[in-house]
Every structure is written in C-alpha cells, then in structure tokens.
C-alpha positions as CSV (number, residue, x, y, z in Angstrom):
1,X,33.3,-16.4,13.3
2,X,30.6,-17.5,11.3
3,X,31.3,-18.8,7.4
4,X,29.2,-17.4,4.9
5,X,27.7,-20.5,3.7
6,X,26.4,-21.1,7.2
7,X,24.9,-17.6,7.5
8,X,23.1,-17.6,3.8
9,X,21.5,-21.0,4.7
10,X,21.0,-20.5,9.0
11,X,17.2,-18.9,8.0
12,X,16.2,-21.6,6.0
13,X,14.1,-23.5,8.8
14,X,12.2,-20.2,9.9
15,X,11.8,-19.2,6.4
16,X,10.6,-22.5,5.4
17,X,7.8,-22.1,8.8
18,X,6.5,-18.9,7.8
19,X,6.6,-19.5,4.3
20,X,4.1,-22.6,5.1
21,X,1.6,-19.9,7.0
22,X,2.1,-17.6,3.8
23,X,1.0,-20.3,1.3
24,X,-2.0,-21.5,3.9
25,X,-3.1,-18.3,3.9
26,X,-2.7,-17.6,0.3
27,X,-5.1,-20.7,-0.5
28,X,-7.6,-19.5,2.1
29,X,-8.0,-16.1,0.4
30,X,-8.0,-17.4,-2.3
31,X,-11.0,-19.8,-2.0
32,X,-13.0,-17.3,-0.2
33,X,-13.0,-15.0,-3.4
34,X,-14.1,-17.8,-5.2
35,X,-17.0,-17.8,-3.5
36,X,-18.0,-14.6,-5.2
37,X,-19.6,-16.7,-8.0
38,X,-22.1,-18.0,-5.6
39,X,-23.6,-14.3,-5.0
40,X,-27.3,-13.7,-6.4
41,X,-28.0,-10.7,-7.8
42,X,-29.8,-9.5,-4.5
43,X,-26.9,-10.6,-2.3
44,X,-26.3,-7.6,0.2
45,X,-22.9,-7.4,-1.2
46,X,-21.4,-5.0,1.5
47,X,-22.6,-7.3,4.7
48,X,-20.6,-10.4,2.6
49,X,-17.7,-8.5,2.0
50,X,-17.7,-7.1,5.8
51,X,-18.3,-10.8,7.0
52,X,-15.3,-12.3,4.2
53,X,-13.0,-9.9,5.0
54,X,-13.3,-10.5,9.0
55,X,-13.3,-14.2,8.9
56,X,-10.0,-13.8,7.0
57,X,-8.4,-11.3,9.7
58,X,-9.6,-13.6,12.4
59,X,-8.1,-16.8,10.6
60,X,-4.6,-14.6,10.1
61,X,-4.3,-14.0,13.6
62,X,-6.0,-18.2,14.7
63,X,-3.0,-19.1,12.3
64,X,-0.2,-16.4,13.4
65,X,-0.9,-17.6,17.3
66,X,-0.5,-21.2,15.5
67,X,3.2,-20.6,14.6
68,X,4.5,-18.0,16.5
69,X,5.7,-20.4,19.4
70,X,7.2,-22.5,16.5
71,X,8.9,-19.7,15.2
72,X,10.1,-18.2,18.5
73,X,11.3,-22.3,20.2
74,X,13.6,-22.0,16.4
75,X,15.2,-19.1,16.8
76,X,16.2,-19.8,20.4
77,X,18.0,-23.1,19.2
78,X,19.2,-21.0,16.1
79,X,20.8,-18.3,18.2
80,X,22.1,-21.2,20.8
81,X,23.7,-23.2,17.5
82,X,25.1,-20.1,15.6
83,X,26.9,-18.2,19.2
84,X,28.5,-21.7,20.3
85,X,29.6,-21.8,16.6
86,X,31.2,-18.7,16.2
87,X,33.0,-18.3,19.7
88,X,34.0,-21.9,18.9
89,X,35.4,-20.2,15.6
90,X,37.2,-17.4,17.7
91,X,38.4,-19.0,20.5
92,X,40.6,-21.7,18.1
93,X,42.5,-18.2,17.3
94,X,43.4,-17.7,21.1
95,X,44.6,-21.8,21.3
96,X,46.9,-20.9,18.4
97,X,48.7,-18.2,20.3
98,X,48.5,-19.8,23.9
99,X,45.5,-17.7,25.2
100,X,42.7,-18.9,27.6
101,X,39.6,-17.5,26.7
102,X,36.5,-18.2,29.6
103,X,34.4,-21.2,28.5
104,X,31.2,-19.6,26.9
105,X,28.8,-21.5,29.2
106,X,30.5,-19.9,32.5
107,X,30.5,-16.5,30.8
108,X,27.8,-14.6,32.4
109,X,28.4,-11.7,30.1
110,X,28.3,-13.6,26.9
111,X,25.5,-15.9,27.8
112,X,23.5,-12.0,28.7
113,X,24.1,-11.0,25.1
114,X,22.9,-14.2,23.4
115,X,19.6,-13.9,25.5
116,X,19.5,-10.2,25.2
117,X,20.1,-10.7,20.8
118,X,17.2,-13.9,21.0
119,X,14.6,-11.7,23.0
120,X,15.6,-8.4,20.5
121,X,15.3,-11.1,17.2
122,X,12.0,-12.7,18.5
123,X,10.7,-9.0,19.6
124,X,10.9,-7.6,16.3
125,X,9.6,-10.6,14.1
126,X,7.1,-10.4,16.8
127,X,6.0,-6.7,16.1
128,X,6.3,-7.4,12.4
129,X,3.9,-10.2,12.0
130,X,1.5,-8.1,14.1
131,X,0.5,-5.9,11.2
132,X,0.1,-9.6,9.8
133,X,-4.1,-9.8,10.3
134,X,-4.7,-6.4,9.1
135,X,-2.2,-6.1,6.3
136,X,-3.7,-9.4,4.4
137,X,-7.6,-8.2,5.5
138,X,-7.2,-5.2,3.7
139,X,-5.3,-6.5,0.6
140,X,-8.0,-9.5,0.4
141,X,-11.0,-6.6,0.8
142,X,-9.2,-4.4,-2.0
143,X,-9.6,-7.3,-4.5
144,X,-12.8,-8.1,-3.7
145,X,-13.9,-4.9,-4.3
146,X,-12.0,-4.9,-7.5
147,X,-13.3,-8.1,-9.0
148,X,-16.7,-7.2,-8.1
149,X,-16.5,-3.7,-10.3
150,X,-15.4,-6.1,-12.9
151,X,-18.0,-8.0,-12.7
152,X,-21.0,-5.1,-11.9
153,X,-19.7,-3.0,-15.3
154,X,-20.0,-6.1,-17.0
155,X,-16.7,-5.7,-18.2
156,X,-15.9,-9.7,-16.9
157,X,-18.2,-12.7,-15.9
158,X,-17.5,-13.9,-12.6
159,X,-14.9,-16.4,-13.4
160,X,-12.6,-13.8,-15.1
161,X,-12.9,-11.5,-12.4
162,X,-12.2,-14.2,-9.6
163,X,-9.5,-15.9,-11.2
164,X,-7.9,-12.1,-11.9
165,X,-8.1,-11.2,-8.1
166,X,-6.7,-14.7,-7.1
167,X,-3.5,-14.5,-9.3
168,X,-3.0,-10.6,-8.6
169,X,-2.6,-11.6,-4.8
170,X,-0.6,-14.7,-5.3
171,X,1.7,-12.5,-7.2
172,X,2.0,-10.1,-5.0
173,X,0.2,-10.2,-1.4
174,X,2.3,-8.5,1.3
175,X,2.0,-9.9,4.9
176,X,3.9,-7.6,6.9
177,X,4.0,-3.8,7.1
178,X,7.0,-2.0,8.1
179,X,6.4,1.8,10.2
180,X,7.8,3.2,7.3
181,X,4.6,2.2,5.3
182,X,7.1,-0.6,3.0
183,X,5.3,-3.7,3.0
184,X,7.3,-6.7,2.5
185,X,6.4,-10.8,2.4
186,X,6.6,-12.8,5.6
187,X,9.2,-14.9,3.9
188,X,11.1,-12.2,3.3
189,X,11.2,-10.8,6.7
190,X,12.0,-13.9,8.3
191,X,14.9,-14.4,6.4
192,X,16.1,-10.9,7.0
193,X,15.5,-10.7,10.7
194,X,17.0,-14.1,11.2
195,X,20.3,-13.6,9.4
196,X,20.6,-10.0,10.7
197,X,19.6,-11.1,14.5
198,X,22.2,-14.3,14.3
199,X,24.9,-12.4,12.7
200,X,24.6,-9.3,15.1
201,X,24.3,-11.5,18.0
202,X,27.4,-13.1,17.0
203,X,28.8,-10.4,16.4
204,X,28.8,-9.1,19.9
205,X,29.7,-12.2,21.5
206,X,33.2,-11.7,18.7
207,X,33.4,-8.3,20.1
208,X,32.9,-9.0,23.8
209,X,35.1,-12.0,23.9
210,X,37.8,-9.7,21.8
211,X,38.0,-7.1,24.4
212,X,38.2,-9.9,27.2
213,X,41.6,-10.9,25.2
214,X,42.6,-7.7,24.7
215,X,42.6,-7.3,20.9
216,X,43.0,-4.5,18.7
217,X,42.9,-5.7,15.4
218,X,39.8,-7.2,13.2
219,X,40.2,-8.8,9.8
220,X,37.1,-9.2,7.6
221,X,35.9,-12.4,5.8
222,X,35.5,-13.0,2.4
223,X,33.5,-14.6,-0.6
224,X,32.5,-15.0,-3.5
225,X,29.1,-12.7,-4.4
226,X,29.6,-10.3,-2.2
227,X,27.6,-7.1,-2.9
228,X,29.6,-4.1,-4.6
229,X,29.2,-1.9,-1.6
230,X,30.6,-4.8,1.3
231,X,33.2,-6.4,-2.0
232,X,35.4,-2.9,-1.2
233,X,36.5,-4.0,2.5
234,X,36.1,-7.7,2.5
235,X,39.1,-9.7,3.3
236,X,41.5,-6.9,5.0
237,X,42.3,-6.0,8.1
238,X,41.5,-2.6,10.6
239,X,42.4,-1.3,13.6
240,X,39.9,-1.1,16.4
241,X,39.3,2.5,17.5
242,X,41.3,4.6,14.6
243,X,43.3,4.3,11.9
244,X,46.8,3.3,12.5
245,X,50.8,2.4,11.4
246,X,51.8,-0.5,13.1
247,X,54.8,-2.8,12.2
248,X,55.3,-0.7,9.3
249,X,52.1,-1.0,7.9
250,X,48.7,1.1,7.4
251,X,45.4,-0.2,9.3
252,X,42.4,1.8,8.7
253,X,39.3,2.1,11.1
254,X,37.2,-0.9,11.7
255,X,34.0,0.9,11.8
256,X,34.2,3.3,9.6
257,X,35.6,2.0,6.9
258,X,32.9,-1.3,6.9
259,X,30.5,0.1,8.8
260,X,29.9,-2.2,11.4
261,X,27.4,-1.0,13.6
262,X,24.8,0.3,11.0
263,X,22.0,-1.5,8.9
264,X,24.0,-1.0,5.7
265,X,27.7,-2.6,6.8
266,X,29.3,-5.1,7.9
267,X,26.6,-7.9,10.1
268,X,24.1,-5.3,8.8
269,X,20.9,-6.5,6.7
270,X,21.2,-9.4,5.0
271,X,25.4,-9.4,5.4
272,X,27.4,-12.7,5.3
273,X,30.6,-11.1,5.9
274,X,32.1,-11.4,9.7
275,X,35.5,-10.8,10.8
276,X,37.6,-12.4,13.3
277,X,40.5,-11.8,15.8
278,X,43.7,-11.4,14.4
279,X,47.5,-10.6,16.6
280,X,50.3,-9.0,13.9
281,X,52.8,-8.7,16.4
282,X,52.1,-12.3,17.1
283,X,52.6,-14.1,13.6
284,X,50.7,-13.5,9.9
285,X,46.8,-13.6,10.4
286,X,44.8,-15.8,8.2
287,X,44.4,-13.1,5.5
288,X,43.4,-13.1,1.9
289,X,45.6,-11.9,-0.6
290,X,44.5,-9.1,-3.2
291,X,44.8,-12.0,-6.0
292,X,42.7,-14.1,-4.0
293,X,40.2,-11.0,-3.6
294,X,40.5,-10.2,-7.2
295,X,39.4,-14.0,-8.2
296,X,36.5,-13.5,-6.1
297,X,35.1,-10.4,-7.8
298,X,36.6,-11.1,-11.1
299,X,34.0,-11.5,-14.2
300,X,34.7,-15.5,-14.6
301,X,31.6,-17.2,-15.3
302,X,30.3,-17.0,-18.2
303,X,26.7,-17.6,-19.2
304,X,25.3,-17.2,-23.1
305,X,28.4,-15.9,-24.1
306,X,28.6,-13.2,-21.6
307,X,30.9,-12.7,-18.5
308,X,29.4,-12.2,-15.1
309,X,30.5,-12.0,-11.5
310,X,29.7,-14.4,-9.0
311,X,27.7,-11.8,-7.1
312,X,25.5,-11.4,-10.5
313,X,25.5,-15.0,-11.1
314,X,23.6,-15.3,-7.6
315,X,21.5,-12.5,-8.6
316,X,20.4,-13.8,-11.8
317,X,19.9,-17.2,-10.0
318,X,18.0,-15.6,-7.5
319,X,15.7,-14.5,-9.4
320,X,14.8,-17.6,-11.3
321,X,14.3,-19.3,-8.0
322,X,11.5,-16.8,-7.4
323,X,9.8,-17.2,-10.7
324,X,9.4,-21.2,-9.6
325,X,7.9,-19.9,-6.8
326,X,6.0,-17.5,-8.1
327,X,4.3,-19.7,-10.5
328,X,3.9,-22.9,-8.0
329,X,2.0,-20.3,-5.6
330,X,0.0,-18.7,-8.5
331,X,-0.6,-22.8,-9.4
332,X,-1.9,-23.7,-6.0
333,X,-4.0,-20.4,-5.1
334,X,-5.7,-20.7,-8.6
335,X,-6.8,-24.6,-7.6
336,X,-7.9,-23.6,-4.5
337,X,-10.1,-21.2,-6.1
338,X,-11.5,-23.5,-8.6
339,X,-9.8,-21.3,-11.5
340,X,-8.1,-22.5,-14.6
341,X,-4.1,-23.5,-13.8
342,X,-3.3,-24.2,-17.4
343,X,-1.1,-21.1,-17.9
344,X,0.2,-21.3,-14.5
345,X,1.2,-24.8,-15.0
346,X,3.4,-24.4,-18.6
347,X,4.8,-21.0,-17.3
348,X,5.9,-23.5,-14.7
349,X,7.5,-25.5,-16.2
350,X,9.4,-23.1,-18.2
351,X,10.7,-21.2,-15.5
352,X,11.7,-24.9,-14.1
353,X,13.5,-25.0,-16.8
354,X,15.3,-21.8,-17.2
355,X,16.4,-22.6,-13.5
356,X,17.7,-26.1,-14.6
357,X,19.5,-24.6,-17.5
358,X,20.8,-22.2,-15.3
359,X,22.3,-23.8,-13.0
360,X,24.0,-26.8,-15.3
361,X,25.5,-23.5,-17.3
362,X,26.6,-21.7,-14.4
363,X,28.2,-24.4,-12.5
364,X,26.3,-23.3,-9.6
365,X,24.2,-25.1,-7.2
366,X,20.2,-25.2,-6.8
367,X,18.6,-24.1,-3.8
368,X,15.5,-25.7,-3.3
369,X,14.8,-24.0,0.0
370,X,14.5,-20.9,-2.2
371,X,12.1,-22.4,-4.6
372,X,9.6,-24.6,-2.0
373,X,6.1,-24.0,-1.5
374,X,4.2,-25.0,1.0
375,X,1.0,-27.5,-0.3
376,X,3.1,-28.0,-3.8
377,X,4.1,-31.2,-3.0
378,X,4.7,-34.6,-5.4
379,X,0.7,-35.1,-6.1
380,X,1.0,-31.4,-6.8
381,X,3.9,-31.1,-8.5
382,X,2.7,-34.2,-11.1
383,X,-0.9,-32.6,-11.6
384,X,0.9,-29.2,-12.8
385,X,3.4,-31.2,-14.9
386,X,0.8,-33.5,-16.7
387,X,-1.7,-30.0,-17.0
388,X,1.3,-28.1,-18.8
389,X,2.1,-30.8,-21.1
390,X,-1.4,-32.2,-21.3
391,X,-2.9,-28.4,-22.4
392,X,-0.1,-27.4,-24.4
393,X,0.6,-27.8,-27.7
394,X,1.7,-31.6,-29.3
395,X,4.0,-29.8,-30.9
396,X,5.9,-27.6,-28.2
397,X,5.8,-30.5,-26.3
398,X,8.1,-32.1,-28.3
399,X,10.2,-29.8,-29.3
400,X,9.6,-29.9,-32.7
401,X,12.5,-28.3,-34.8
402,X,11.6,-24.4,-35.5
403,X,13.0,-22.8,-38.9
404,X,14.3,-19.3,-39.3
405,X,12.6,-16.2,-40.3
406,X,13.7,-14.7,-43.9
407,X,12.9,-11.7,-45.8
408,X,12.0,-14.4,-48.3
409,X,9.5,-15.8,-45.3
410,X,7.8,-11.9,-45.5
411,X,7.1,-12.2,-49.1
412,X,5.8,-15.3,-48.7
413,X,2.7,-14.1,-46.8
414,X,-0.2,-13.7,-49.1
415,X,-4.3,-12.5,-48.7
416,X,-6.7,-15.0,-48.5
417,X,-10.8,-14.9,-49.0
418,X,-12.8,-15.5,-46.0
419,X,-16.2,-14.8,-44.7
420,X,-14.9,-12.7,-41.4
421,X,-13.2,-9.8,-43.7
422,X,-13.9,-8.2,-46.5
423,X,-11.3,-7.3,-49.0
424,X,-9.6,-4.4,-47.6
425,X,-9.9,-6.3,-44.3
426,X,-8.2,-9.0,-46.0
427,X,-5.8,-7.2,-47.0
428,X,-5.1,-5.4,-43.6
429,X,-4.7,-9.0,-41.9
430,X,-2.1,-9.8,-45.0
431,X,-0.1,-6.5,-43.7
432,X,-0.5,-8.1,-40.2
433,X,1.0,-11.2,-40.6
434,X,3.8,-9.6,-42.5
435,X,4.8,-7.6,-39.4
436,X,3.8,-10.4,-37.5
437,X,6.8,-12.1,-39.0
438,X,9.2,-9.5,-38.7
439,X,8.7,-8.9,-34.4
440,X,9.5,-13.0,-35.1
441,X,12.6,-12.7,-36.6
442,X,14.2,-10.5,-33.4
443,X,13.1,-13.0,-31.3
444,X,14.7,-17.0,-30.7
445,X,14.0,-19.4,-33.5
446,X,11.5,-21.3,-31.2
447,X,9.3,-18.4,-29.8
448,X,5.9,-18.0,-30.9
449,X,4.6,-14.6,-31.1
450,X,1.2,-13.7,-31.3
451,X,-1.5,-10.6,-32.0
452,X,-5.4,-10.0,-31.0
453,X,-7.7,-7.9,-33.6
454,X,-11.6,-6.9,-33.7
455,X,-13.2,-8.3,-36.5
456,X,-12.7,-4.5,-38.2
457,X,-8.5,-5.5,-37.9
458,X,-8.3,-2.7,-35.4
459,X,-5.6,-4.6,-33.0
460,X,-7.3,-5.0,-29.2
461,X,-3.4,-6.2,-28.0
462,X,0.2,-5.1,-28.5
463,X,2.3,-8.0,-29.7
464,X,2.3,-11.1,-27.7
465,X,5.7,-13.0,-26.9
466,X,5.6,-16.4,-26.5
467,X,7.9,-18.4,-23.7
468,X,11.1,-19.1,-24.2
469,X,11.2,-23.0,-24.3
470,X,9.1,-23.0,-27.1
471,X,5.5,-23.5,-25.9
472,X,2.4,-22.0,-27.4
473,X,1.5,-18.6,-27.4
474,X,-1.1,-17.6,-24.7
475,X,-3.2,-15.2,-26.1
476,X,-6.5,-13.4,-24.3
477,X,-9.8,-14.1,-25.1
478,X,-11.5,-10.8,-25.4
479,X,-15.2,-10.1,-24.5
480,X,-16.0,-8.9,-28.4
481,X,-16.2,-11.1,-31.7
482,X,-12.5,-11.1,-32.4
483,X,-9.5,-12.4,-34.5
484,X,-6.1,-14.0,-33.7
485,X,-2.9,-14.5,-35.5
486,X,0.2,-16.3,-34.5
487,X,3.3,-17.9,-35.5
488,X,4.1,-21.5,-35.8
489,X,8.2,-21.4,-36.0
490,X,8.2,-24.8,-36.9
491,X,5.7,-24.3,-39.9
492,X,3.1,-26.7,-39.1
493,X,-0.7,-26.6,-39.3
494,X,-2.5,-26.3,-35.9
495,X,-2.0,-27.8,-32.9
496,X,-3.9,-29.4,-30.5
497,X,-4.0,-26.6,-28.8
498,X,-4.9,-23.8,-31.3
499,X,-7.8,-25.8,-32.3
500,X,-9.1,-26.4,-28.6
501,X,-8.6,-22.6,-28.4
502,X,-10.7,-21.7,-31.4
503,X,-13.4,-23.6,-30.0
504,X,-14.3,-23.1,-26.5
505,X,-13.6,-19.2,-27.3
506,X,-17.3,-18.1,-28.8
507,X,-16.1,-14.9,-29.6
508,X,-12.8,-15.8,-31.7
509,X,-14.4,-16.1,-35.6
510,X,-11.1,-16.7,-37.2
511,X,-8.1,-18.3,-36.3
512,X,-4.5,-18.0,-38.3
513,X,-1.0,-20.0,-37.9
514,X,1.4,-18.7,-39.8
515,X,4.8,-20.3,-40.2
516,X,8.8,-18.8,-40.0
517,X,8.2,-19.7,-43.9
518,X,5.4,-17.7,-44.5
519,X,2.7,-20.3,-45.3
520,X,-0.6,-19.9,-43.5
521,X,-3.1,-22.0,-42.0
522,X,-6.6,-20.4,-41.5
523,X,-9.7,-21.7,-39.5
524,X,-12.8,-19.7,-39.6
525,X,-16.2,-20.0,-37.8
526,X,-19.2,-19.5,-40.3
527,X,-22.7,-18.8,-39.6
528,X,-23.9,-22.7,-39.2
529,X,-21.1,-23.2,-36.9
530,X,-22.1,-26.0,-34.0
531,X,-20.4,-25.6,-31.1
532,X,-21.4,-28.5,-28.7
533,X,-20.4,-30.8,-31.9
534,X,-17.3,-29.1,-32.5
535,X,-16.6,-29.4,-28.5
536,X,-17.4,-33.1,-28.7
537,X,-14.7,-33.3,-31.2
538,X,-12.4,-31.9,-29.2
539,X,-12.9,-34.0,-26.1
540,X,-12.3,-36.9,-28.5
541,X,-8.9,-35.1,-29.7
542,X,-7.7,-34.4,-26.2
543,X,-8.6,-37.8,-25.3
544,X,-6.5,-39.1,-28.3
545,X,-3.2,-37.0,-28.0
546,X,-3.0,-37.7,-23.8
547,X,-2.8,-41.5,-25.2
548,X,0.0,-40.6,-27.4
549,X,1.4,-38.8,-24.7
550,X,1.2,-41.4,-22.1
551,X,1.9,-43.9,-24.4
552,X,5.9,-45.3,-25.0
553,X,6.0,-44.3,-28.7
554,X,9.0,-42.4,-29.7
555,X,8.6,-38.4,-30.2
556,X,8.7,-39.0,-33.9
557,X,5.9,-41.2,-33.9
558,X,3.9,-39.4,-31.4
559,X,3.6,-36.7,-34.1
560,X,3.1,-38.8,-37.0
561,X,-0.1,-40.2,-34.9
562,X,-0.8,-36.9,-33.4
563,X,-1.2,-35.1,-36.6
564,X,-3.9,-37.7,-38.2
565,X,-5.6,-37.2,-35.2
566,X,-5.5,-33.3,-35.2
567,X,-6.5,-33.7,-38.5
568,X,-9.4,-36.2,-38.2
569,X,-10.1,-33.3,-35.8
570,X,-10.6,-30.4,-38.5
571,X,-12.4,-32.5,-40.4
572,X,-14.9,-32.9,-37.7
573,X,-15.0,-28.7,-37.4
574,X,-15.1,-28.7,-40.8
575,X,-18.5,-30.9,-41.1
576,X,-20.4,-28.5,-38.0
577,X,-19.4,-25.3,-39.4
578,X,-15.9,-24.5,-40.1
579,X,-14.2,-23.0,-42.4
580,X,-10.5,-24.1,-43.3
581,X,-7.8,-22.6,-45.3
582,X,-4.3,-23.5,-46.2
C-alpha cells in the first residue's frame, strides 16, 4: 500500500527533468523569434522561417535524445522504490495474522509485473514525447507567421510583435500531442504517466500478492482532498468478485463500485487512493469510521470568510502555484528574447504573494516543486524582484494607505481646460472619470483601475483592473495619439511610474490620476513638448527613487524624499513642454 502523500509527490523528480527540457526549450524559441527584428525588408522571409522552424525541430529532438535516458534510468528506480514500498506496506498485514507471504525479490511473478509496468510507463512517455519535435515546430512556425502579419499590416513595430509571440507561447506552448488530437504540457504528462504507471504497477503487485494469500476482501484508503467522484468510496471496504453478506454485514463489489481497472477509478489518472488487504473473519481491519470520513470532506477551512473543503483548498492552491510559474516562465522567455519583463516581473510578484497569503491563511503547506522553473534561479529570481519594485510605482511599493470611494468622491470630479480637448471633450473625459470612480468603488480599496481613449474620447479599451496587492495599473500603449485615465486610491499626485509612462509613450498627449476622493492630477503634452529632455529627466528620477529604494530609510521617509524628487521631476516636464494640472 502506497500513502497518498507519497504518491502526490513520487513524480516530482521526473516532473522536475522534463520541466527543465520544457523551459530550455521555451528560451530557445523564444530567442529565435527575436531574431525577427534583424530581417531587412528584402529578407526572403519564407526560406528564414523554413530554416527557423527546422533548426527548432532538430534542437527538440538533440535535446529530447538528451533526457530521455535520464528520464527512463528515474522511472526504473521510481518503480523499484514505490513496489518494494507497497508490498512492504501489504505484507506487514500478513505478519499481523501469522501469514508468510514469498519475499518479493524471489517472486518471479511479482518481479514480471514490476518490469512489465516500468517497460509499459517508459513506453508510453516514450510515444508521447515523440510528437515532442513536431508539436513545438509547428506552434513556434504559427507565431512567427503571426507576428510577422503584425508587423507587414503595420499594425505593430517589430518589438510589439515579437514580445506578443514570445509571451503567447510561454503562456501556453504544448509539447506533447495526444491521438486524440488534446495537446497537453510535457510537465503535465510526466506527472500523470508517472503517478498513474507507479500506482498501477503497485497495484498489481497488491493484487497478485492478494490472490497468493488468498484474500477476498479490499478496503480503500483515504484522505483529505479527495476528488468528489473517488470521495464516495474512499475509506470502505468491498468484496472481491461481487457483492456480498458476510458476518452479518453488506460488502459491495470492489470494481464496480470504485472502478478499479479503468482510467477514471480507483489507481486510475492522477488517483492517490490505494487499498489494502483486509481478513473480517480474522479481527477488525484498519478502517476509517464515517466521522473520520465526514471530517475529511467536511467544509472546515475557511479562507476570506468562506468555507471550503480540503479538496477545494488544494484546487485553489493549485492554481496559484501555476500562476508563479506561469509568470517566472513568461519572465525568463521574455529576457531571452530581449523583450521588456517589467510587467512580467510585478505580476510576479503579486502572484508570489497571493500564494504566500494563501498558504499562511489556509494552514496549508507550499509546494515548491509545483512552482520551480528551470533557469529562474537566485540571480534570476533577484533581477525580477528589483525590476517589479524598481519599475513600479514608489507608491505601491510601499503600500501606501488607499481611501474609500464615496458618492461624495463622484461629485467631487470636475472639468478641467486643457489643450488636448475641447469643451465638449472636456466634458466627456469629466463623465469618464466619474464612471471611472464608480467601476472603483466595486473593486478592493487598493486596486487601481484604469481606461484608454482617442484624443476624440471615443474609449480604444474596456476598463482596466489593476492587481490585487495594490500595484500600478498597466495600461496599453496604443499606436494612435491617445489619452489615459486612472485611479490613485490613495489620492496622491503621480508616481514615478505614471510620469515615466507619459513620457517614453509619444503617442499618450494627456495623462490623468484621479484619486478615491475625487481630486485630479492632469499632465498634458503641448506642441513645444521635448522629449529627449523630458527623458533625461526621467533617467535622473529613476536614478533618484532606486537610491531611496536601496537606501535604509524608513517607508515614511522614503516617500517624503520620493515625492520632492517626483516633483523636481514635473517641474523639469513642465520647463520642455508640459502641461500640469491639479
């Protein structure tokens, strides 16, 4: 018998192996589309794409012939490990009742059906990761072919398009192609052919070694975060071979009722549940009681101010695991492409975060096995830490305290004269900013929310929602002149990081904060506007909060300092070209 904490984590070594030849390969697609900017407008385009898109198929298969001896030499001493464990399990039942079950090592019949479940386990990871090569060729050739439309239409310049296709695949590149046509990540399906091979295998060894002793009856382990579906059977007892009443007492069929056997039931897909021998004639078998069972399905944990299961709890964790590694893939495929990280390096850290708060809520435990990425080591993991903070706002940084949103807020806002709009323009982005305020108010105190116009007010996005930890809105930077309102919920003037914004982005004219109290900040770009001036003031900005921010000031007087130098900063807009309005 094999314990459920030792099947969910058995995978982890393969898993960790192939996700290390997902992430390699990820970073090697990912600079080769980067090497779309280096194309000159007479570039045969189709021989470069045929050439790109065969070097990547014959690295996939260089790097799959790299591993699969690896992969193969760990799920020998996987299978070896997991057997001796679970007949050592079974075969501490038959000591208890005076039984003398053949050593494993002697048994030529078990030791047949541990070789025959590590050739079947190795077999079909092996046919799977040979749709490896072609599966990632043709993903990698479908986003070339789409960034370079971008680019031909002149919809984006190269370095939108590029940085696009890399984070489109590192969200979502597939590896492995099923015969049904599903497509699936070779993470993924290692984990599931691993757990399913081990817990089959050791399954069959329980089930030869059962009929050796002559037993009838099976009971069914049980835990905590069980599926619905497996949560009905777990922890009871069946008859092998048909229902029966013995000793007084009802036993339903083994495999019918759990479904042992087939890909859905028990030692199916992804299953931690086993079972093990038990005698009734021969004494009470090491059963769980229905309280027991009903403590672990019951709705006991609670998380912001709700009651959950422990199967939800692990789905909700679950899924914060994978947005770590979601953005710490997107992080590393972007820098290997030469692409801006900055978003991918504060959405990392938020979903850091929400993991950390998660798991202190929850009481549960973090899985880091779940969350690791190959190439995202310490080095990388400081460089995406200081690049969140570092290109963030001063503000969100440091958590300054945000106010709420009241109807008294709303008729706060007021129209302002500027250069970019006329008066019914004015008037429109007044009406804006009021609504603006309200899609605030339904969301937490600390989230900044955000809108994109043309310079007519006709909106170019739908309302932006900012991340939950507080951090600045990211909003797009379209290829048209262009406006852009957002919240501050603490009610301050710009940050570091709206100003940087407003001028790199040529095509943003005027830029609006408006606070949870209804008081706006406005920055406008006039007609004399200098923009290599106005850059050189923000160098000397940036250069001036990452001292603060490195420096051993306390928060409060990191943002006394920070906001003489943000303003020092306007002042410096102000004198090549820009217009500001409080």
């Amino acid at each position: 018998m094999l314990s459920p904490s030792y099947l969910e984590h058995a995978p982890d070594a393969l898993t960790l192996l192939w996700q290390q030849v997902e992430d390699d390969i990820l970073r090697d697609v990912a600079r080769r589309i980067s090497k779309m900017e280096t194309l000159t407008p007479t570039a045969n385009w189709q021989l470069w794409r045929y050439q790109q898109t065969e070097a990547v198929r014959q690295d996939v298969v260089k790097k799959l012939a790299q591993y699969t001896g690896k992969s193969e030499a760990a799920i020998r001493q996987l299978m070896q490990e997991a057997a001796t464990r679970a007949l050592e399990a079974e075969d501490q039942i038959y000591y208890h009742y005076n039984m003398e079950p053949t050593p494993f090592e002697d048994s030529a019949a078990l030791q047949a059906l541990l070789n025959a479940g590590y050739a079947q386990t190795a077999g079909t990871f092996r046919n799977l990761t040979g749709t490896t090569a072609n599966t990632v060729s043709g993903q990698f050739e479908a986003a070339l072919d789409r960034a370079h439309l971008k680019v031909s239409t002149g919809a984006f310049d190269y370095k939108s398009a590029v940085k696009s296709a890399v984070d489109s695949l590192a969200d979502s590149m597939k590896y492995i192609t099923y015969p049904t046509g599903h497509q699936d990540t070779l993470e993924v399906a290692a984990r599931r052919a691993v757990l399913t091979g081990v817990n089959q295998t050791a399954a069959k060894l329980q089930v030869a070694r059962a009929d050796e002793m002559g037993v009838e009856f099976f009971a069914v382990t049980a835990h905590g975060g069980a599926r619905p579906s497996h949560a009905a059977w777990q922890g009871k007892t069946y008859h092998r071979g048909g229902a029966v009443d013995y000793l007084g007492k009802h036993y339903e069929d083994f495999e019918s009722v759990t479904g042992y056997g087939t890909g859905a039931g028990l030692c199916g897909w992804n299953c931690r549940h086993t079972f093990f021998s038990v005698f009734p004639e021969l004494g009470p078998a090491p059963n769980w009681t229905q309280e027991s069972l009903a403590e672990l399905n019951a709705r006991d944990i609670e998380y912001n101010g709700q009651k959950y299961t422990r199967y939800e709890i692990s789905q909700m964790q679950r899924a914060r695991e994978r947005a770590v590694r979601k953005w710490k893939r997107r992080y590393l495929a972007e820098d290997a492409a030469g692409s801006d990280t900055t978003v991918s390096a504060v959405k990392l850290r938020a979903a850091r975060g929400e993991l950390a708060d998660f798991v202190a809520k929850t009481g549960s435990r973090a899985d880091s096995a779940r969350t690791m990425v190959s190439g995202f080591g310490r080095s990388a993991s400081s460089k995406a830490a200081w690049a969140a903070k570092k290109n963030s706002s001063v503000y969100s940084s440091l958590n300054m305290e945000p106010k709420p949103v009241t109807m008294q807020s709303i008729a706060n806002v007021e129209a302002f004269s500027c250069d970019t709009l006329d008066a019914a323009g004015q008037q429109q982005l007044k009406n804006a900013h009021k609504r603006l305020l309200m899609v605030a108010s339904k969301q937490p105190e600390n989230v900044e929310v955000g809108r994109v116009f043309d310079i007519k007010m006709k909106p170019l996005t739908k309302d932006i929602i900012g991340l939950p930890d507080g951090h600045s809105v990211q909003l797009p930077n379209p290829d048209v002149p262009y406006i852009a309102v957002h919240t501050h919920p603490a009610c301050g003037s710009f940050s570091n990081g709206d100003l940087r914004q407003f001028t790199r982005n040529s095509n943003l004219k005027l830029l609006t904060a408006l606070g949870h109290d209804g008081h706006i900040y406005a920055i406008e770009k006039t007609s004399t506007f200098q923009e290599s001036s106005a850059k050189q003031a923000i160098r000397q900005m940036d250069c001036a909060i990452d001292e603060l921010l490195k420096s051993t000031l306390t928060d409060e007087q990191v943002l006394e300092k920070a906001e003489g130098v943000i303003s020092d900063c306007i002042k410096e807009l102000q004198k090549n070209g820009a217009k500001f309005y409080e």
